[in-house]
C-alpha positions as CSV (number, residue, x, y, z in Angstrom):
1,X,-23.9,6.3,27.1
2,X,-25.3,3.1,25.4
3,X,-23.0,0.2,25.2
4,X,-23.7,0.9,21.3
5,X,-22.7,3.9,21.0
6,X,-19.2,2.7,22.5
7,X,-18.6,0.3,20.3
8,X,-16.2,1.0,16.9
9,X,-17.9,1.6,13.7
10,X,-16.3,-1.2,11.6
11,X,-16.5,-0.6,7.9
12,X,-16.0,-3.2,5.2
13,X,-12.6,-1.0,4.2
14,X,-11.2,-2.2,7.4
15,X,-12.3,-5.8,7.3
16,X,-10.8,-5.7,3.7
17,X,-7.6,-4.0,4.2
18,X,-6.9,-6.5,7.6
19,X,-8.3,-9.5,5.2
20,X,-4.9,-8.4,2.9
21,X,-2.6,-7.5,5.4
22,X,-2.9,-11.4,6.4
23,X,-2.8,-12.4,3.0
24,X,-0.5,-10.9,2.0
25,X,2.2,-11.7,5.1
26,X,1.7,-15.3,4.9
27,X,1.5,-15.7,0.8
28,X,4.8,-13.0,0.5
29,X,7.3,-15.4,2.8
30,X,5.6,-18.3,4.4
31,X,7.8,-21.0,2.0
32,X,10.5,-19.4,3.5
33,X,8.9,-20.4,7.3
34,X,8.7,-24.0,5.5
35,X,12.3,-24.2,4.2
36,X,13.6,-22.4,8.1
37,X,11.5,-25.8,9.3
38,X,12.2,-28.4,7.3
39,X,15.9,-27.2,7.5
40,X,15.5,-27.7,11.5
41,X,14.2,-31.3,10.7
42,X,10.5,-30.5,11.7
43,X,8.1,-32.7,10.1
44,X,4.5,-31.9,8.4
45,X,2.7,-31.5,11.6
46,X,5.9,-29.9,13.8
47,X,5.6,-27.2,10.4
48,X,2.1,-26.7,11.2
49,X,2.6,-26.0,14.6
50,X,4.9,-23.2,14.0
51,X,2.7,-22.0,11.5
52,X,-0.2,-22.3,14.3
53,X,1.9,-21.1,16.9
54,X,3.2,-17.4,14.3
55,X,-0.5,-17.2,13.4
56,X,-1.8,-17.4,17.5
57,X,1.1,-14.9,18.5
58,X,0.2,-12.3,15.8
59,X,-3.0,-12.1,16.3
60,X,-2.9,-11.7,20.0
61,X,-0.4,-9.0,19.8
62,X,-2.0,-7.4,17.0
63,X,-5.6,-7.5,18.9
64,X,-4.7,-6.3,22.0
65,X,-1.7,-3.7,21.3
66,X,-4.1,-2.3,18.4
67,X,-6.6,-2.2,20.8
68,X,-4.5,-0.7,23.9
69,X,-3.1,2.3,22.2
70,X,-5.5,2.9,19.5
71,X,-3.1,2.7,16.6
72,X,-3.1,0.8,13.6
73,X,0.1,-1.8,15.4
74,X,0.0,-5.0,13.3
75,X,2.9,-7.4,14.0
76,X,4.6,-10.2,11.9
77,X,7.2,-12.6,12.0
78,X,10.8,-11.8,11.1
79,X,11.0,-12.8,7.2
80,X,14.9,-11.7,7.3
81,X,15.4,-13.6,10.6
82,X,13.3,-16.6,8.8
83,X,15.6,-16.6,5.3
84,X,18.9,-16.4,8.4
85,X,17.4,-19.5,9.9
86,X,16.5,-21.6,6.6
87,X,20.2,-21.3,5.7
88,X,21.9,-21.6,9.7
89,X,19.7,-24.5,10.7
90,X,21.1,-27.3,8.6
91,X,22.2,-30.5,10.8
92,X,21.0,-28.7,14.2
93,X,18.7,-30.4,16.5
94,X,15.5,-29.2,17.5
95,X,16.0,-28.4,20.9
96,X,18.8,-26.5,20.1
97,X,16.5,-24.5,17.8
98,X,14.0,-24.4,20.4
99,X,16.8,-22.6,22.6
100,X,17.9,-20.5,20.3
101,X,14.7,-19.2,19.7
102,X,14.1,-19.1,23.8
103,X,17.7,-17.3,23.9
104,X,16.6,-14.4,20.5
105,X,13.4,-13.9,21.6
106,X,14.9,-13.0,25.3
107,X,17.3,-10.8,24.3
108,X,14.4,-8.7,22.3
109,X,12.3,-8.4,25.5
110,X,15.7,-7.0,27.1
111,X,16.2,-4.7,25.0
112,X,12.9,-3.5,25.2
113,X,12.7,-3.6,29.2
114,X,16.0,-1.1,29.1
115,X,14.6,1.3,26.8
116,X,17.8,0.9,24.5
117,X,15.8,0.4,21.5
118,X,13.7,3.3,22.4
119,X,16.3,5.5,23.0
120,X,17.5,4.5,19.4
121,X,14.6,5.4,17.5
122,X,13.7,8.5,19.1
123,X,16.5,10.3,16.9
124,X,15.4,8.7,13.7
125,X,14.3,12.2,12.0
126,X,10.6,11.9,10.0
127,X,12.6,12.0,6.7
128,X,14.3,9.3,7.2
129,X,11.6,7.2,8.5
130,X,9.6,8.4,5.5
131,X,12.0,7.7,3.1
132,X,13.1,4.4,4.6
133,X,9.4,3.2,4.0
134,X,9.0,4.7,0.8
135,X,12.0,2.5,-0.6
136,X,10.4,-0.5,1.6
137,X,7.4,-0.2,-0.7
138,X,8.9,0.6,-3.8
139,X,9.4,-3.0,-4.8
140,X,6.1,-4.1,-4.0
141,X,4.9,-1.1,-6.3
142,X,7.4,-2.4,-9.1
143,X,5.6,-5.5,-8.9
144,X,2.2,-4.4,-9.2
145,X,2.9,-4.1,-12.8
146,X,5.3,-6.8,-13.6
147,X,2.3,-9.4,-14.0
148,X,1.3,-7.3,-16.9
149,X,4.0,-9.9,-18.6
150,X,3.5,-12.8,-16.8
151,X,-0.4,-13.0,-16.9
152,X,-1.9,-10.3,-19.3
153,X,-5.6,-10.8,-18.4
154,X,-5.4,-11.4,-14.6
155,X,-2.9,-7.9,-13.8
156,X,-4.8,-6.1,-17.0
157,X,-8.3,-6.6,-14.9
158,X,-7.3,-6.5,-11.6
159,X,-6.0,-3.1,-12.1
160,X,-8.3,-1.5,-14.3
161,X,-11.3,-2.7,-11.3
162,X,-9.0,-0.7,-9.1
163,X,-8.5,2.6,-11.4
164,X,-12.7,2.1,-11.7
165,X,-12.8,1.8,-8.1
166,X,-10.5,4.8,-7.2
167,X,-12.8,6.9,-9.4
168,X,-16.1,5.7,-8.3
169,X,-15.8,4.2,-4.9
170,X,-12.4,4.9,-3.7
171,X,-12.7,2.8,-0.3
172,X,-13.4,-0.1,-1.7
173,X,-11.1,-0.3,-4.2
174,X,-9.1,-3.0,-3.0
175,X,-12.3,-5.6,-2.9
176,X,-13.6,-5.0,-5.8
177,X,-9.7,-5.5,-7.1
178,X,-9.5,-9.0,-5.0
179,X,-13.0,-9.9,-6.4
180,X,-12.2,-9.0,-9.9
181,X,-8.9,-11.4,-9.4
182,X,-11.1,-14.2,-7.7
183,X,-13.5,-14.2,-10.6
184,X,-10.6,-14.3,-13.3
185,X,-8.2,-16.9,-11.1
186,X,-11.6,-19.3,-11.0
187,X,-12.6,-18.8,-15.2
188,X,-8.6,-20.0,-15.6
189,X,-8.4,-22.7,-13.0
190,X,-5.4,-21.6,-11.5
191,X,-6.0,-22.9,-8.1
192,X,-7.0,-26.2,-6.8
193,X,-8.2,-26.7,-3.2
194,X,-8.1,-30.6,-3.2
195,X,-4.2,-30.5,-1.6
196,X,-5.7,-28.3,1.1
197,X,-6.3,-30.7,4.7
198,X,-8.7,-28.6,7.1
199,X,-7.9,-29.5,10.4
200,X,-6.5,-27.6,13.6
201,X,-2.6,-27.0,14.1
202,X,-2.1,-28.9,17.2
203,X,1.1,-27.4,19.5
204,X,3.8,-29.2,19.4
205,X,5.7,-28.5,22.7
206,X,9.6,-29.7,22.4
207,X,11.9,-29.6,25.3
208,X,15.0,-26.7,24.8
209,X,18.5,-27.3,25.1
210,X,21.5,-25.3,25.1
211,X,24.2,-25.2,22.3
212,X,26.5,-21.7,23.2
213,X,28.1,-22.2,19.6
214,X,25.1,-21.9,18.0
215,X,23.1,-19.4,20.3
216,X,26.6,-16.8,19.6
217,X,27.2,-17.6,15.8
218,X,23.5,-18.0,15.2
219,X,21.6,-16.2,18.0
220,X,23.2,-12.9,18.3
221,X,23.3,-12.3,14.4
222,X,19.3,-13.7,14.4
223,X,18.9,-11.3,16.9
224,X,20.4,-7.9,15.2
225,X,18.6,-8.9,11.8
226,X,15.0,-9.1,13.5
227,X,15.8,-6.1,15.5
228,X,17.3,-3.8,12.5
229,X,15.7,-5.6,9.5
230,X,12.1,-6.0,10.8
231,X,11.7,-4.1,14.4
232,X,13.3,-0.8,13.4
233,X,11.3,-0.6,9.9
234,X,8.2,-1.3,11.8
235,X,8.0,1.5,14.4
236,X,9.1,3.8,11.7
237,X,6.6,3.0,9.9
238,X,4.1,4.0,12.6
239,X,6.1,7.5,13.3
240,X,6.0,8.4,9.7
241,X,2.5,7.6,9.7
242,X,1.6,10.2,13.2
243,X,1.8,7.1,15.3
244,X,3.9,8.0,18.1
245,X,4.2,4.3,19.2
246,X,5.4,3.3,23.0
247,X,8.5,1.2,21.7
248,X,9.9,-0.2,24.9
249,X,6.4,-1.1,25.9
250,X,5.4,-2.8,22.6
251,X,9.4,-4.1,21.9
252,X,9.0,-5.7,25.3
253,X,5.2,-7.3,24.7
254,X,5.9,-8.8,21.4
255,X,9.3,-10.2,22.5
256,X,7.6,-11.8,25.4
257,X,4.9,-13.5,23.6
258,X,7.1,-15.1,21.4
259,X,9.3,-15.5,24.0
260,X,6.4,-17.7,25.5
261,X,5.8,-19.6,22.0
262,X,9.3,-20.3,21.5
263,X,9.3,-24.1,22.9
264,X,6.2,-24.7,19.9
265,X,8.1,-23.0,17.2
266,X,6.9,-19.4,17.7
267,X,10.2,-18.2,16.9
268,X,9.5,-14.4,16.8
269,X,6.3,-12.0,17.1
270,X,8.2,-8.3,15.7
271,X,6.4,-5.1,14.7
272,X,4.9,-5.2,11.0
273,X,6.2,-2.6,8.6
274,X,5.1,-3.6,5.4
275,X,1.6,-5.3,6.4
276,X,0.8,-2.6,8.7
277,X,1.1,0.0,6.0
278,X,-1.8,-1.5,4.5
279,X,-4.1,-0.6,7.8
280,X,-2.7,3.3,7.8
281,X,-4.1,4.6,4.3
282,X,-6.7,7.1,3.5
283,X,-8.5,4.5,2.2
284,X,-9.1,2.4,5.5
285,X,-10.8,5.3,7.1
286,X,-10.5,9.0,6.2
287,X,-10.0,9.6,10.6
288,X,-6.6,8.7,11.6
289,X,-7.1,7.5,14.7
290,X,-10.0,4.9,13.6
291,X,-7.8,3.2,11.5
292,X,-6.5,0.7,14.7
293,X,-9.6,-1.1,14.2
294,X,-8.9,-2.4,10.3
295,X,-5.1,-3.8,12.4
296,X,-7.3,-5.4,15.3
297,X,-9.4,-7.1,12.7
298,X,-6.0,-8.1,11.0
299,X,-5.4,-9.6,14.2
300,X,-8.8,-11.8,14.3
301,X,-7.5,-12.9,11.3
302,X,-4.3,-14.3,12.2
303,X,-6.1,-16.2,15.0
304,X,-8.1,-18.1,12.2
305,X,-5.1,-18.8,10.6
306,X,-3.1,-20.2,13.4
307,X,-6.1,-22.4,14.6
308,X,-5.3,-23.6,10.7
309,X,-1.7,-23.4,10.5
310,X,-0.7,-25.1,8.0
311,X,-3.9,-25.7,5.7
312,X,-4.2,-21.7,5.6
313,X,-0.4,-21.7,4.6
314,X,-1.1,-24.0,1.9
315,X,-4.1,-22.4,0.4
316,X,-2.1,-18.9,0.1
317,X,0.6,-20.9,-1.5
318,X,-2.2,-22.5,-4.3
319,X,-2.8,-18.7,-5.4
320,X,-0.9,-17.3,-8.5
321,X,2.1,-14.9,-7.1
322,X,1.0,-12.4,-9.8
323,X,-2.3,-12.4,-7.8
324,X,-0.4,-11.9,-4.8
325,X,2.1,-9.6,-6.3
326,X,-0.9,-7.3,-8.0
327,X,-2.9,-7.1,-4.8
328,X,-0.2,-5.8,-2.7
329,X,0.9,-3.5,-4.8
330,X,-2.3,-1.7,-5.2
331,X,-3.5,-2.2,-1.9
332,X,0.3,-0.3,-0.7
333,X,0.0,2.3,-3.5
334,X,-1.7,5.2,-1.6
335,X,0.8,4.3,1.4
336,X,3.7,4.2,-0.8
337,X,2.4,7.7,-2.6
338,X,1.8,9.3,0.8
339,X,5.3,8.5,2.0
340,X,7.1,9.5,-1.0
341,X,5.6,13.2,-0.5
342,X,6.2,13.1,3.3
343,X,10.0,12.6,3.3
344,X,10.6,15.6,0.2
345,X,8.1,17.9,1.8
346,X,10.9,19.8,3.6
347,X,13.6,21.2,1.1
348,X,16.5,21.2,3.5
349,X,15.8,17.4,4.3
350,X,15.6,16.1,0.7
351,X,19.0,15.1,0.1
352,X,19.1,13.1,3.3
353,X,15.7,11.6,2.2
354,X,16.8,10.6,-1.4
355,X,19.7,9.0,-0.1
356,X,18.1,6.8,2.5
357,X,15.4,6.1,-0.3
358,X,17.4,4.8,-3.0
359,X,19.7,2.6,-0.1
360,X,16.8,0.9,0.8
361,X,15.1,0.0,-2.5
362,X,18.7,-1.0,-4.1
363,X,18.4,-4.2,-2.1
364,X,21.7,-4.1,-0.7
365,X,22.6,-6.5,2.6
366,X,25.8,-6.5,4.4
367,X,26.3,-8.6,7.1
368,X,22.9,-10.4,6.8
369,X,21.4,-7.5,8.2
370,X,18.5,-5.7,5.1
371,X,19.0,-2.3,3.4
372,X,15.9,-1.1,5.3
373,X,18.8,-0.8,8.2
374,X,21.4,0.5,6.1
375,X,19.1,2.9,4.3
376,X,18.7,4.3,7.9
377,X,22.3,4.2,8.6
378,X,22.8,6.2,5.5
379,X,20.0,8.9,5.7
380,X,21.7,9.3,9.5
381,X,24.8,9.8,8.1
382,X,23.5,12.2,5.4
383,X,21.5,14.2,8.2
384,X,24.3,14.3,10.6
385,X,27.0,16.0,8.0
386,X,24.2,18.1,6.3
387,X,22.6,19.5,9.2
388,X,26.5,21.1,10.3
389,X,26.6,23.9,7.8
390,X,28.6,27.1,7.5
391,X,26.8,30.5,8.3
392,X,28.2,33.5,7.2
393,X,28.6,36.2,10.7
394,X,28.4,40.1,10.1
395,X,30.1,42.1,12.5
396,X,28.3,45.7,13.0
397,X,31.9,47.5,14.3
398,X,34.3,45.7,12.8
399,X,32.2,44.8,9.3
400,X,34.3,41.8,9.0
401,X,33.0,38.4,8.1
402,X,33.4,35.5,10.1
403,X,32.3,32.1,9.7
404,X,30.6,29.6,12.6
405,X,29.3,25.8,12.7
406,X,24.9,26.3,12.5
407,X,24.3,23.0,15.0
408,X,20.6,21.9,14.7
409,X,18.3,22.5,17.5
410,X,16.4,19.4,18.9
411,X,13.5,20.3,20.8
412,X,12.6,17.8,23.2
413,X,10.2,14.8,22.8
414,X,10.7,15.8,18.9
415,X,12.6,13.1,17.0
416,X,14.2,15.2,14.2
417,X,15.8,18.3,14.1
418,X,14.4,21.7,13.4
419,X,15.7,24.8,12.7
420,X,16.6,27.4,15.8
């Protein structure tokens, strides 16, 4: 066999749909990496170092775990942990930062050495994880649209190149949607590159310290939020997709690279969700399983960027947000679509689905912790109580009627229940 004919086919598709995922992570929350920062007293180059040091962890994990297992496994900071720390970090050093980040990011690897976390999302049922996703996405589809009032001619023809796309060339729909909004951001002059400094995001390496006040009214909290608002969503994201993702194995990689960037500001490497949605459409690559390669190129990506920490950061922060806003919306729409029909396929699951869907797209957080959690909490609930019903029992001698609890089978390795 030629070394050719070993190598991947890549396709523009999955350079495209990796091109976005990046974009899209940094330009949706990297102010909020800035504000968690500057509310830890880093300066301009300490920012860009964390910046440098997210970018350098992503993409390593998102290379090599793609790569590994063949699956499309794109990771990402923690944007709920982030917003916890831009509002928990005011007046605390930075080497007590540094050691809570140490003390998070060890917990995570942990949890992912004992299998807890594993054991956890094994009895998520497909519904749920469907549903949870769907709701995920339905604020980024919302969106897609909203620009229609903020900036007529920039929403009007980016979506109008991707209905012309869909028809015509459906796997490129997405670059000729993000040329069509290049061409129309440059004829308005909406973005300037002359703030934009191109030089390398050195490491900054700062010395940890230990502050147990902070690391239990800060740490454990930071820890739950990454774990239910960002981990959890991420690997079931992959399951609804037909990934069936190792978790300890991945929980425990990601939480010891960061765990290894935590003294230069890498303060957490977690599973994508949102991002990685982007690398598991139709549109990627009709073959399932050659879609890894568009979340390995992702990856390459968010190499680049951390070399450039904080001048990539800056750039995505010159674009337009109904740019931003427009792209990721259509690029998440076939995803978004596919998920939607995947959690009310099954009649007997659909009021277990609804109810995790509309949880997680109301918003709601309790507790810090996102309604992506507490939309799972809720389907579980719904799922639990619905799958106990009453069955009517005829008896052949007596022909009396009796009445018995139906409990739902589980067959193993299966991570929902089925009917006996």
């Amino acid at each position: 066999m030629s070394l050719h004919s070993r190598l991947p086919a890549i396709t523009l598709p999955m350079v495209i749909s990796g091109a976005v995922a990046v974009l899209v992570g940094y330009a949706s929350s990297a102010a909020i990496i800035f504000q968690a920062a500057r509310a830890a007293g880093a300066d301009t180059a300490l920012t860009g170092s964390w910046l440098g040091m997210l970018g350098v962890g992503m993409g390593i994990t998102s290379f090599g775990l793609s790569l590994r297992y063949r699956m499309p496994i794109l990771t990402a900071w923690s944007t709920p942990g982030a917003a916890m720390l831009a509002t928990s970090l005011n007046g605390v050093s930075l080497s007590d930062t540094i050691g809570l980040f140490i003390f998070t990011n060890l917990l995570i690897v942990i949890c992912g050495v004992s299998g807890v976390f594993s054991k956890l999302m094994r009895y998520i049922p497909a519904s749920i994880a469907s549903a949870m996703l769907a709701g995920i996405l339905l604020h980024f589809g919302l969106q897609t649209f909203s620009g229609l009032q903020q900036n007529l001619p920039l929403c009007l023809a980016m979506c109008l190149s991707f209905l012309l796309a869909r028809r015509w060339s459906p796997r490129y729909a997405v670059f000729f949607t993000l040329l069509t909004g290049a061409l129309v951001i440059i004829v308005q002059g909406q973005t300037s590159l002359s703030g934009v400094s191109w030089h390398l995001s050195a490491p900054v390496f700062i010395s940890p310290s230990i502050n147990l006040p902070l690391l239990l009214g800060v740490g454990l909290p930071y820890f739950l939020v990454s774990m239910a608002s960002q981990n959890a969503p991420g690997i079931a994201t992959l399951n609804a997709h037909g990934y069936p993702v190792p978790v300890s194995q991945v929980t425990t990689i990601t939480g010891a690279v960061a765990l290894l960037l935590s003294p230069f500001g890498g303060f957490s490497v977690c599973i994508a969700a949102i991002t990685a949605a982007i690398c598991m459409g139709e549109d990627v690559h009709p073959q399932r399983n050659q879609r890894w390669i568009a979340a390995a190129i992702a990856g390459l990506f968010y190499l680049v960027t951390g070399a450039f920490g904080s001048a990539i950061a800056l750039l995505f922060s010159t674009l337009p947000p109904v740019f931003i806003h427009t792209v990721a919306g259509l690029a998440l729409l076939t995803p978004l679509a596919a998920s939607l029909h995947r959690c009310l396929e099954r009649p007997e699951q659909r009021d277990t689905a609804i109810v995790t869907f509309l949880i997680t797209a109301s918003g709601v957080s309790v507790a810090g912790i996102g309604p992506a959690f507490w939309g799972m909490i809720g389907g579980g609930l719904c799922h639990i109580m619905l799958s106990r019903r009453v069955v009517t029992v005829h008896s052949a001698s007596t022909r009396t009627t009796g009445y018995r609890w139906k409990k739902p089978f589980r067959r193993k390795g299966v991570g929902h229940a089925v009917k006996k």
